[in-house]
KELOTOR-68108 format. One record per residue (C-alpha): x, y, z. Coordinates in steps of 0.02 Angstrom, whole numbers, plus 32768, in hexadecimal, padded with zeros to 4 digits. Layout:
REM residues N
<site><px>X</px><py>Y</py><pz>Z</pz></site>
...
//
This chain:
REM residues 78
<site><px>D78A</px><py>D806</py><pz>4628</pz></site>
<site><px>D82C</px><py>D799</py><pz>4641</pz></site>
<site><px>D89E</px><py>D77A</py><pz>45BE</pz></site>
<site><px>D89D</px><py>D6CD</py><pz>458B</pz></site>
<site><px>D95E</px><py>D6CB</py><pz>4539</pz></site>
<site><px>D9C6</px><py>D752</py><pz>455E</pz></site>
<site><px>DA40</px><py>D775</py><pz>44C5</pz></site>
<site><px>DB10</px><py>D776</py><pz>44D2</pz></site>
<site><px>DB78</px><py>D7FF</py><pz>44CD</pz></site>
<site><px>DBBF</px><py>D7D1</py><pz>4429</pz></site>
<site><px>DB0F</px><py>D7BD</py><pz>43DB</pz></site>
<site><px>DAC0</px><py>D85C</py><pz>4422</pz></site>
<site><px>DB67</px><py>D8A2</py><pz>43D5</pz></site>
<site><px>DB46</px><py>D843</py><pz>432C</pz></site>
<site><px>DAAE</px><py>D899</py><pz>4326</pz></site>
<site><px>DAE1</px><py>D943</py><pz>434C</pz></site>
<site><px>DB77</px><py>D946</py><pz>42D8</pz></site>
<site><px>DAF8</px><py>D978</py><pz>4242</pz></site>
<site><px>DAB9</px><py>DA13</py><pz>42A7</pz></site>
<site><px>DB4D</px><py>DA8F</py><pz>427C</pz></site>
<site><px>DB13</px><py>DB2C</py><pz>4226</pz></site>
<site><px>DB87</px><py>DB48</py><pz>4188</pz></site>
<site><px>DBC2</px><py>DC06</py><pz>4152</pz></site>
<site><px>DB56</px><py>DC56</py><pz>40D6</pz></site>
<site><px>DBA4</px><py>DC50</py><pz>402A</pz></site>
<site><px>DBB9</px><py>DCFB</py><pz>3FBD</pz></site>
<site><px>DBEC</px><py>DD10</py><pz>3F0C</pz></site>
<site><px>DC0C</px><py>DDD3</py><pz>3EC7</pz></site>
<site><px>DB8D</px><py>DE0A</py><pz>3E50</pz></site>
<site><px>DBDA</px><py>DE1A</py><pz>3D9C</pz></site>
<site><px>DB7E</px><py>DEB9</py><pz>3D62</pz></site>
<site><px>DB7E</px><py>DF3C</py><pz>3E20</pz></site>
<site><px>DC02</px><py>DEDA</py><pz>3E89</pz></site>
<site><px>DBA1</px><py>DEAE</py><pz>3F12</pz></site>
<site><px>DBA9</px><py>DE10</py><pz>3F72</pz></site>
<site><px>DAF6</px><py>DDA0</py><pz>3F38</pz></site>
<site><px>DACD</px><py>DCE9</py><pz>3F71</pz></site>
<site><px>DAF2</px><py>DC76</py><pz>3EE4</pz></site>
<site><px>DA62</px><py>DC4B</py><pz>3E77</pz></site>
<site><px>DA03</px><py>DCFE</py><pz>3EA5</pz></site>
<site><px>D9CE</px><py>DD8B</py><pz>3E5D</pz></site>
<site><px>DA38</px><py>DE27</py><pz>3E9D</pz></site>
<site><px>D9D7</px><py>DE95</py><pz>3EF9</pz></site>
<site><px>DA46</px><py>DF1B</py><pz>3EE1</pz></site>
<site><px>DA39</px><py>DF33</py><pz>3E11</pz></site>
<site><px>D9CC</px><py>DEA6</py><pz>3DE9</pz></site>
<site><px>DA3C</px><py>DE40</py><pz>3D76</pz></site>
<site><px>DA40</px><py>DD82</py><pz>3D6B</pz></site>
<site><px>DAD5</px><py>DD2B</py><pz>3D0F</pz></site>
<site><px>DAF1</px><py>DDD1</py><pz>3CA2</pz></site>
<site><px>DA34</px><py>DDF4</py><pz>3C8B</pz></site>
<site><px>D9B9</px><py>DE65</py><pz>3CD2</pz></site>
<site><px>D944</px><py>DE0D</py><pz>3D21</pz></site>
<site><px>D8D7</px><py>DE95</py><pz>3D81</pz></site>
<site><px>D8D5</px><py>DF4B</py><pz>3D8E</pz></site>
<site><px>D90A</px><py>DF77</py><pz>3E24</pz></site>
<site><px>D8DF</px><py>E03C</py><pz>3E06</pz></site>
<site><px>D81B</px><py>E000</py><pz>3DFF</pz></site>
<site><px>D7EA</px><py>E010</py><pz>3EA1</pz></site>
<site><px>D841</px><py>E093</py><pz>3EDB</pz></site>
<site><px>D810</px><py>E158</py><pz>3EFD</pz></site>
<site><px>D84B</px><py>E1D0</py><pz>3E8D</pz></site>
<site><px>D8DD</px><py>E20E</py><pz>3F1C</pz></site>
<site><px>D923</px><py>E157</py><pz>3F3E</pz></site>
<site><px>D90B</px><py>E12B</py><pz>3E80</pz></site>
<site><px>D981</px><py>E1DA</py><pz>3E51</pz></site>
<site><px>D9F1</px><py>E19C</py><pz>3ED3</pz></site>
<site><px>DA07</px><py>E0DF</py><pz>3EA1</pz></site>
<site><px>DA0E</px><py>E109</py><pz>3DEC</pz></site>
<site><px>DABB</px><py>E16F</py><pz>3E00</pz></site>
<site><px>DAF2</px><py>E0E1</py><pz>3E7B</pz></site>
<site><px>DAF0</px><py>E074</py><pz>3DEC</pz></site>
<site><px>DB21</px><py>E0E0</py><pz>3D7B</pz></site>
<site><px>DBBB</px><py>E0F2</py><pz>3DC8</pz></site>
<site><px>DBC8</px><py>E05D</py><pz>3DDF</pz></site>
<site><px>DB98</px><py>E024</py><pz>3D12</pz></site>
<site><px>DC2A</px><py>E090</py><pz>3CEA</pz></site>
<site><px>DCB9</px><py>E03F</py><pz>3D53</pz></site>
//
């Protein structure tokens, strides 16, 4: 195949000026600290805009539950 119209410089550039990638954003979560994409749940503790959302401690075995629940223990009582 030939190509019928070849595009300018300035529109080829046109084009490409929309194809930057833009920096992830990161808020700090109110209740642990921890840095959380806006609008998410925090994976860390669960919380949403001051409420707990999920239990994060569900899923877990009983050694990484022990473990997580004095992370954020110590961390509750900052």
């Amino acid at each position: 195949m030939v190509i019928r119209m070849r595009h300018t410089k300035s529109k080829r550039n046109r084009v490409r000026s929309h194809h930057a990638l833009k920096a992830a954003r990161f808020n700090l979560c109110s209740q642990c600290g921890k840095p959380v994409t806006p609008h998410i749940v925090c994976q860390n503790c669960g919380y949403y805009r001051g409420r707990k959302v999920i239990d994060v401690l569900a899923k877990l075995d009983k050694k990484d539950r022990k473990k997580k629940e004095k992370e954020l223990h110590e961390v509750g009582s900052r």
